[in-house]
C-alpha positions, 0 to 999 in steps of 0.5 A: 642478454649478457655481454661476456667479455672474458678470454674464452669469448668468440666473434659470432661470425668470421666476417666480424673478424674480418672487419675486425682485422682492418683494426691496425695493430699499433692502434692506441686501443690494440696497445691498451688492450695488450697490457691492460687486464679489465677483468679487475673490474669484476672484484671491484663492482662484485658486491654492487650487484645482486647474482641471484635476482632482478635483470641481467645486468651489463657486464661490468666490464664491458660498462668500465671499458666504455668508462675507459673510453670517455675519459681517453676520449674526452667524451659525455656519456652520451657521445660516447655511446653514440661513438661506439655504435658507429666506430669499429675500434671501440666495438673491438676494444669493448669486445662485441660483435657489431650487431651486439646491443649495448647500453645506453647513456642511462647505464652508463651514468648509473654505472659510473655513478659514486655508489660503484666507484667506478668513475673514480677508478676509472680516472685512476686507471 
């Protein structure tokens, strides 16, 4: 399954916005997310996967925000991942629904690695 995170992408549920409204508006992560537009990343990455064959890849950027995260945060690869499957103002910021799955620390790291240019990106955003 593909995690889409573009403007047109709707919570699966009402209840999910709900939850997502306890997310306080001068949150740091609100903030970021009113003047940053990620969708970038999809240009940047679009020649490091293949469109036509293999596994549905994460989307990328759901992949960079998470990126975007670690380095705000200070987190490993792997805590970072075991922070956004508790922490409801990540979930908000990567754009899922609580129960969506995401990757694990693995994709992150293969995301992130020199081939992508996305770890150094990141450090420049």
């Amino acid at each position: 399954m593909s995690l889409l995170l573009h403007a047109g992408r709707q919570l699966s549920a009402s209840f999910h916005v709900e939850l997502y409204n306890l997310v306080p508006e001068d949150h740091l992560l609100r903030k970021i997310h009113r003047v940053v537009d990620f969708s970038f990343i999809h240009k940047l990455v679009e020649n490091s996967y293949c469109k036509y064959y293999g596994r549905p890849a994460h989307e990328p950027e759901l992949l960079f925000r998470l990126l975007f995260l670690q380095i705000l945060y200070n987190l490993s690869d792997e805590r970072v991942v075991q922070e956004e499957q508790v922490n409801l103002e990540y979930k908000w910021f990567l754009g899922v629904n609580p129960e969506d799955p995401l990757p694990d620390a693995s994709q992150l790291i293969t995301f992130s690695e020199p081939s992508t240019g996305c770890k150094s990106s990141g450090r420049r955003v």
